[in-house]
mmCIF file of the C-alpha atoms, coordinates in Angstrom:
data_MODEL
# 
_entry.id   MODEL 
# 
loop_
_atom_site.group_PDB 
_atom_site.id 
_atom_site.type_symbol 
_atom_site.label_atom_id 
_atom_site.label_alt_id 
_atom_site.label_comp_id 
_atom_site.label_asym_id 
_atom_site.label_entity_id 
_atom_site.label_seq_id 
_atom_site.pdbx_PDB_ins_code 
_atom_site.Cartn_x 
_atom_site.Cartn_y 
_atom_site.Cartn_z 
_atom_site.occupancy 
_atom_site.B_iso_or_equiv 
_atom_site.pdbx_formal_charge 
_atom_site.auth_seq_id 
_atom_site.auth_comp_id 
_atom_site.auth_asym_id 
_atom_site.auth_atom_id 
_atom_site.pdbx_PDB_model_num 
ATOM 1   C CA . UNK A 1 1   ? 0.000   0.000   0.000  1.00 0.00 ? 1   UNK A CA 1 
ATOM 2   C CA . UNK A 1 2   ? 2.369   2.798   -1.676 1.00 0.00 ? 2   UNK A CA 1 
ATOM 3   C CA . UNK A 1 3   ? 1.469   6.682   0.048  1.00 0.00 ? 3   UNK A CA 1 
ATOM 4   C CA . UNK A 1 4   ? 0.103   4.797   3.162  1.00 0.00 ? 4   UNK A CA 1 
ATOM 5   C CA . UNK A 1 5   ? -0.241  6.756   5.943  1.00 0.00 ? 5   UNK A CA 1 
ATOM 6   C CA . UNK A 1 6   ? 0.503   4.607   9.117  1.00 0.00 ? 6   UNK A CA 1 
ATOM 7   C CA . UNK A 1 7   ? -1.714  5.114   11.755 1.00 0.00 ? 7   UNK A CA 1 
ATOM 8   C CA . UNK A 1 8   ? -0.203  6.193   15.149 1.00 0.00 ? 8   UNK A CA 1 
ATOM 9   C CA . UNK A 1 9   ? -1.585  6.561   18.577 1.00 0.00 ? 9   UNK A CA 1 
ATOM 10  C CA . UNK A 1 10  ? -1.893  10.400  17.794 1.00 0.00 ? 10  UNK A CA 1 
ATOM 11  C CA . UNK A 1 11  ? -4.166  10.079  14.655 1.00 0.00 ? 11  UNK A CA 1 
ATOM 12  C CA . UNK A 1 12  ? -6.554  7.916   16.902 1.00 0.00 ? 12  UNK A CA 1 
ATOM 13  C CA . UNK A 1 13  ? -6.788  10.390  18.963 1.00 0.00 ? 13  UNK A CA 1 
ATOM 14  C CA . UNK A 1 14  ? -7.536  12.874  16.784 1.00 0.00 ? 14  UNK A CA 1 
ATOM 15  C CA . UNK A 1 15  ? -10.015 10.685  15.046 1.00 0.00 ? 15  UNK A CA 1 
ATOM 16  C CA . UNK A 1 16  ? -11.581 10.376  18.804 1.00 0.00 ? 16  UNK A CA 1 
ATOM 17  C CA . UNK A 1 17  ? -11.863 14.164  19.408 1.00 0.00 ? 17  UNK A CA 1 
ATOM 18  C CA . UNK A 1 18  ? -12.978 14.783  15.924 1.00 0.00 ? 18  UNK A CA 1 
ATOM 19  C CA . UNK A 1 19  ? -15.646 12.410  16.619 1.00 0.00 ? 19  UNK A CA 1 
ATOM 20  C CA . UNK A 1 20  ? -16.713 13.837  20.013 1.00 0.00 ? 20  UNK A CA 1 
ATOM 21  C CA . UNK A 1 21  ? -17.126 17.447  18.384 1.00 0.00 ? 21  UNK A CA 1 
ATOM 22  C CA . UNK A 1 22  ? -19.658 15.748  16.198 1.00 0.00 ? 22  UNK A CA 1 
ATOM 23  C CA . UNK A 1 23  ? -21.519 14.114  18.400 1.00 0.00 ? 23  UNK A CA 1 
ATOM 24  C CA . UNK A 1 24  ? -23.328 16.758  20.358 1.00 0.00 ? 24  UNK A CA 1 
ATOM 25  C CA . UNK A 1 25  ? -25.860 14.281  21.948 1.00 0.00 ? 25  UNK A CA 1 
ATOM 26  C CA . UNK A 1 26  ? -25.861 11.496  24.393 1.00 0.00 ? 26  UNK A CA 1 
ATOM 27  C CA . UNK A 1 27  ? -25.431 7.866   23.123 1.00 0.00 ? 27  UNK A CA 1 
ATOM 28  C CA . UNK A 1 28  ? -28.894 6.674   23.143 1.00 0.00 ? 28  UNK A CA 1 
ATOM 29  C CA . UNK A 1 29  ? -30.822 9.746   21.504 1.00 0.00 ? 29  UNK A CA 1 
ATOM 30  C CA . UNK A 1 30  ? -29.573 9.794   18.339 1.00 0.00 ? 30  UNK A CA 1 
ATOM 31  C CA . UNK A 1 31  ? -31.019 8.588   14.890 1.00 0.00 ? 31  UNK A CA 1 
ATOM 32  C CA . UNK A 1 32  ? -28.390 6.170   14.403 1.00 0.00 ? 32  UNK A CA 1 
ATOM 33  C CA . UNK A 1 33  ? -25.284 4.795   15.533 1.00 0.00 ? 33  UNK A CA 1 
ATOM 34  C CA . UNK A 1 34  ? -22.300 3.486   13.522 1.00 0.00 ? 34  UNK A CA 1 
ATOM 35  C CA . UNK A 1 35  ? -19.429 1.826   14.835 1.00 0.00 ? 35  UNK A CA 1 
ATOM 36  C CA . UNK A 1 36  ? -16.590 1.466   12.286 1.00 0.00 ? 36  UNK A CA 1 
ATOM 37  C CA . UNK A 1 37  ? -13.875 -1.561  13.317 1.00 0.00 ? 37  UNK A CA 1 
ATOM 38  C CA . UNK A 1 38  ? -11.012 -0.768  13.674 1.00 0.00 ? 38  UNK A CA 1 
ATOM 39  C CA . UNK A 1 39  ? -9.143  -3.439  14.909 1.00 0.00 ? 39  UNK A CA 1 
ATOM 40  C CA . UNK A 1 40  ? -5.724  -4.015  13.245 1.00 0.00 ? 40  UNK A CA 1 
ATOM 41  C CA . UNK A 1 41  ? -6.781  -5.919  10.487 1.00 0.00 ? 41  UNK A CA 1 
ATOM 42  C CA . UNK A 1 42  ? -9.398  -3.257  9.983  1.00 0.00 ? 42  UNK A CA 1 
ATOM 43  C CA . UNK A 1 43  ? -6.996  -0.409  10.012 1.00 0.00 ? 43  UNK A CA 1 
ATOM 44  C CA . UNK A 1 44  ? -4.688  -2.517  7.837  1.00 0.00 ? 44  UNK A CA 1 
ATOM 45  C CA . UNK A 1 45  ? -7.394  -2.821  5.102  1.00 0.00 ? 45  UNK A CA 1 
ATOM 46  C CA . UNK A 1 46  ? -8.704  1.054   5.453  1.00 0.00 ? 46  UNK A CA 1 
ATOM 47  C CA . UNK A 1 47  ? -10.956 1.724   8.204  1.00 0.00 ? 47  UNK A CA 1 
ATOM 48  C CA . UNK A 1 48  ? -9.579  4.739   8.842  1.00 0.00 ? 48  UNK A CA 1 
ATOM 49  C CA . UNK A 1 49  ? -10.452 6.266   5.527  1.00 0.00 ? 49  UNK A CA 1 
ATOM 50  C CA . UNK A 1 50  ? -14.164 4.879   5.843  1.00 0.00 ? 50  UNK A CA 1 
ATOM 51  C CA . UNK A 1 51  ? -14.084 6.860   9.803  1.00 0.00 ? 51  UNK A CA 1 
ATOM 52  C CA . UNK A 1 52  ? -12.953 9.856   7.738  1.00 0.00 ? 52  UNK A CA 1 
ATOM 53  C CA . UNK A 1 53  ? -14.885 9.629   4.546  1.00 0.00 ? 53  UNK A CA 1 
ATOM 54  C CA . UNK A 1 54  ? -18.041 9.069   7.417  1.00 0.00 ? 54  UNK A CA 1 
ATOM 55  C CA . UNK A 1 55  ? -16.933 11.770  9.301  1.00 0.00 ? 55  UNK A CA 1 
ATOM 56  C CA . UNK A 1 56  ? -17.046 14.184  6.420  1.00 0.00 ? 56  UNK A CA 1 
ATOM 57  C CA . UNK A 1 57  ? -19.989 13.231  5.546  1.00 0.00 ? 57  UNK A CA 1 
ATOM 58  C CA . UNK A 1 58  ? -22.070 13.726  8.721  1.00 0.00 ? 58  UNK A CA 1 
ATOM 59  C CA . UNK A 1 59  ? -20.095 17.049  8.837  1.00 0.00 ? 59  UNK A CA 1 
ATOM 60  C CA . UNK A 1 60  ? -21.242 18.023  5.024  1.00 0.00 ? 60  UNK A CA 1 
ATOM 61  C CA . UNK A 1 61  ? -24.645 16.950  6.173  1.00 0.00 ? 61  UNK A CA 1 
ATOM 62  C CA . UNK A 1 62  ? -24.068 19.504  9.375  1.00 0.00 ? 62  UNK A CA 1 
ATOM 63  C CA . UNK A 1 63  ? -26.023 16.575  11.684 1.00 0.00 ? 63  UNK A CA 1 
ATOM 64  C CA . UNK A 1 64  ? -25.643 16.051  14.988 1.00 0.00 ? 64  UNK A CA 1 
ATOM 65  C CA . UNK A 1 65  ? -27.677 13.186  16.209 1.00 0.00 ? 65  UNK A CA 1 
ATOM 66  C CA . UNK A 1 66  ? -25.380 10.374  14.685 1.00 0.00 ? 66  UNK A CA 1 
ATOM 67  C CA . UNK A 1 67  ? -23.245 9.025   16.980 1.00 0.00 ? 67  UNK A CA 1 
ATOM 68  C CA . UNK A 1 68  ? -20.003 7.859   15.666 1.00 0.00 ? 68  UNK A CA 1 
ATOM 69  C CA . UNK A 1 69  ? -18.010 5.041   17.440 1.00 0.00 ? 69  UNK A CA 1 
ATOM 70  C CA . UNK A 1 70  ? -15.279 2.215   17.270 1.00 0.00 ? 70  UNK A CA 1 
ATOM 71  C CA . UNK A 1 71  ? -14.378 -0.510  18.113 1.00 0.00 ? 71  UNK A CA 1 
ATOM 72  C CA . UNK A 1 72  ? -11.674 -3.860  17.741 1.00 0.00 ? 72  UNK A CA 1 
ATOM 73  C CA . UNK A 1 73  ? -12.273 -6.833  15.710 1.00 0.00 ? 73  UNK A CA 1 
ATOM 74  C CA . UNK A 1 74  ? -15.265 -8.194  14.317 1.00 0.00 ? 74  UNK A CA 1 
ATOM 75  C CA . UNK A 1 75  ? -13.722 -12.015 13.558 1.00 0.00 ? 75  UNK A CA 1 
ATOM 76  C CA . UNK A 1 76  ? -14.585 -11.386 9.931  1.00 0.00 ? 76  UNK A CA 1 
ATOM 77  C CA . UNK A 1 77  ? -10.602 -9.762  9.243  1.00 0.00 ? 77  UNK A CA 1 
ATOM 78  C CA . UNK A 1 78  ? -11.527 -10.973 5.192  1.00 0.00 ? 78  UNK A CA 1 
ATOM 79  C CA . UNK A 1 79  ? -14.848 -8.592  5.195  1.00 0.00 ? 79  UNK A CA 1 
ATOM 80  C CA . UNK A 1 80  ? -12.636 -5.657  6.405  1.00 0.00 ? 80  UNK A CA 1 
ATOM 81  C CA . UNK A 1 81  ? -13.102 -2.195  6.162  1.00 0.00 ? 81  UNK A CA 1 
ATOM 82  C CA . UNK A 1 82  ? -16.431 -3.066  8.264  1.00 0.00 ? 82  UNK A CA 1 
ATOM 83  C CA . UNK A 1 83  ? -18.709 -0.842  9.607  1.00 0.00 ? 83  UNK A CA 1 
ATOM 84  C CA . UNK A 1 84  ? -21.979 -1.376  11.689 1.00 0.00 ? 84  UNK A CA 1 
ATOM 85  C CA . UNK A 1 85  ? -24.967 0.747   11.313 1.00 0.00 ? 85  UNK A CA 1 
ATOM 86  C CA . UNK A 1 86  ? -27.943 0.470   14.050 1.00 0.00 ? 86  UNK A CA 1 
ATOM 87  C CA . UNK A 1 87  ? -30.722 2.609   14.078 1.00 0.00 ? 87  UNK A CA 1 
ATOM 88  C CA . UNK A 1 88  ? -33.619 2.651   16.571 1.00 0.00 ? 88  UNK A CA 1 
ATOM 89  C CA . UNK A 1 89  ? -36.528 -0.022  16.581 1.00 0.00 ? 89  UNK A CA 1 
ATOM 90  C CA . UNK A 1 90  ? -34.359 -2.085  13.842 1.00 0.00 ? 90  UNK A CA 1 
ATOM 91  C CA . UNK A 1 91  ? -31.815 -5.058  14.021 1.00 0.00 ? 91  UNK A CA 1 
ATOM 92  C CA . UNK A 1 92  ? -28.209 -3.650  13.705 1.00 0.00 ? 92  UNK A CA 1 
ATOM 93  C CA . UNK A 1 93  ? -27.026 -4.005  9.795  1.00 0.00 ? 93  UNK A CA 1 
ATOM 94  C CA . UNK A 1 94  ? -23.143 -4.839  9.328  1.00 0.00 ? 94  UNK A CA 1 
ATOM 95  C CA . UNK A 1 95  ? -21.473 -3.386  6.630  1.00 0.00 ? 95  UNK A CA 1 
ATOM 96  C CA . UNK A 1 96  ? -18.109 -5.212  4.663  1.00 0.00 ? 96  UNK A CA 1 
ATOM 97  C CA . UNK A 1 97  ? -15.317 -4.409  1.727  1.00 0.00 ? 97  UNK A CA 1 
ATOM 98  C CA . UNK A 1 98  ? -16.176 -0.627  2.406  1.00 0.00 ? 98  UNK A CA 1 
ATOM 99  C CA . UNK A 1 99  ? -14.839 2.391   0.551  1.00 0.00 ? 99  UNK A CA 1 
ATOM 100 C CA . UNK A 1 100 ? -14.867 5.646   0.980  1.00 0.00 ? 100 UNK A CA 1 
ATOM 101 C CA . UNK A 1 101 ? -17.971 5.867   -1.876 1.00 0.00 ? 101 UNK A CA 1 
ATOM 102 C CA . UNK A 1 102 ? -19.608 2.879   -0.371 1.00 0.00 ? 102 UNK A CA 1 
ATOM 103 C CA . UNK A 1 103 ? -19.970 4.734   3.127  1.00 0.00 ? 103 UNK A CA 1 
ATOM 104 C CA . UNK A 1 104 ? -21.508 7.904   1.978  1.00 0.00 ? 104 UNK A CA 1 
ATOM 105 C CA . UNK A 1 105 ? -23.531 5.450   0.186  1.00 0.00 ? 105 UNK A CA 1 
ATOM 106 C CA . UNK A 1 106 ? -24.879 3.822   3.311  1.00 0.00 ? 106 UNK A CA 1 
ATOM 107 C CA . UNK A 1 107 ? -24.883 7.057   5.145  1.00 0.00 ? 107 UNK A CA 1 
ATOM 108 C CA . UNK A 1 108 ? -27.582 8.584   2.406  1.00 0.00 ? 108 UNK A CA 1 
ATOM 109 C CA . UNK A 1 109 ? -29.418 5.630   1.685  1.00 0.00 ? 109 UNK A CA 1 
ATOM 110 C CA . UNK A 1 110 ? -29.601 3.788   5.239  1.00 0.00 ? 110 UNK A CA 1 
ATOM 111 C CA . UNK A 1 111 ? -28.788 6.203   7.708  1.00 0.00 ? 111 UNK A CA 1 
ATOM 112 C CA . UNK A 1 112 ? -30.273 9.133   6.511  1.00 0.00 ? 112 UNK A CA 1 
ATOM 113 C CA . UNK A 1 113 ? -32.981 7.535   4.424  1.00 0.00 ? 113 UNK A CA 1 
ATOM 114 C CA . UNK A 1 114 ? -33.903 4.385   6.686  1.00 0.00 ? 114 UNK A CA 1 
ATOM 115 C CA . UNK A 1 115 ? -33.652 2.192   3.502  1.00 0.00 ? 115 UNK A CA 1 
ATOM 116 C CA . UNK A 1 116 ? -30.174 -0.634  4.082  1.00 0.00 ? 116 UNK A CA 1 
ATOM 117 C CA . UNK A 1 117 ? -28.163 -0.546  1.144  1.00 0.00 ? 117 UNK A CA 1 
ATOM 118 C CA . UNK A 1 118 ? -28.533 -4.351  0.105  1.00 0.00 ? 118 UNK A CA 1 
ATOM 119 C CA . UNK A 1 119 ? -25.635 -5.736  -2.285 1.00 0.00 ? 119 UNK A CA 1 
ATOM 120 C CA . UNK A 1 120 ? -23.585 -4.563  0.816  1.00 0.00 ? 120 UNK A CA 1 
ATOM 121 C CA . UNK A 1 121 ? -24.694 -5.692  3.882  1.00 0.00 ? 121 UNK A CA 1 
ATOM 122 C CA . UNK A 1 122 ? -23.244 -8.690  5.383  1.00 0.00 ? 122 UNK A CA 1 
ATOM 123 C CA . UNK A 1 123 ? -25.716 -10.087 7.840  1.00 0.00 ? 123 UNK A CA 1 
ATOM 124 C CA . UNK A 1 124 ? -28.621 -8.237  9.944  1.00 0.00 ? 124 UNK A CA 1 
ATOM 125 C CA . UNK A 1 125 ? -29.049 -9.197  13.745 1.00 0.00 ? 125 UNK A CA 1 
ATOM 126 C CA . UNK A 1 126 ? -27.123 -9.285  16.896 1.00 0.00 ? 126 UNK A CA 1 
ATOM 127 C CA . UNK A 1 127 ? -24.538 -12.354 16.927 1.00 0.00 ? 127 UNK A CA 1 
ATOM 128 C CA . UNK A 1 128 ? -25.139 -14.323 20.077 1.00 0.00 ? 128 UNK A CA 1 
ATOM 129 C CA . UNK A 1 129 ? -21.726 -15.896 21.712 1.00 0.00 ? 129 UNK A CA 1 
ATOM 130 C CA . UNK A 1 130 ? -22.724 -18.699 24.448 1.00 0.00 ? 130 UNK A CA 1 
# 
């Protein structure tokens, strides 16, 4: 990956405080929330340029009741970039091989619109571990 950016410690950070700024509501009472994973293997594959491609978006869009979040590992490291996209009253939708254009896809369509973007998703529902 040639002009690769590595991520450091600092950029997360940023990324983090960027993401608080936009999120001028309480987790709970928004419209939606997204988590993007970024776990190494999610990083490794681009997850920070789907956080950043969201982030612009929601910022374009000059909304406030997404909440933005991350988190590690989703066991699918093959489906990376992921993202997951839950929005009140409806099963959580999980997102896989993201770009850039396939995030402001799903953030017009499916978070703004209400409507899942299909020929992405990878599975709807809370996984169960037991």
């Amino acid at each position: 990956m040639a002009g690769t950016k590595k991520l450091r410690i600092q950029d997360l950070a940023k990324i983090r405080e960027k993401t608080k700024s936009l999120m001028a509501i309480r987790e709970g009472e928004g419209r939606a929330r997204v988590t993007v994973h970024m776990g190494t293997c999610g990083i490794a594959a681009g997850a920070r340029e789907i956080m950043e491609a969201l982030l612009d978006e929601i910022g374009r869009a000059k909304i406030q009741d997404v909440i933005v979040t991350t988190s590690g590992c989703a066991g699918l490291c093959n489906k990376e970039p992921m993202a997951t996209v839950e929005i009140k009253n409806q099963p959580p939708v999980k997102y896989g091989d993201l770009t850039p254009e396939k995030i402001k896809k799903i953030f017009v369509q499916h978070i703004l619109g209400g409507q899942m973007v299909a020929e992405l998703v990878l599975g709807v529902g809370s996984e169960t571990m037991y």
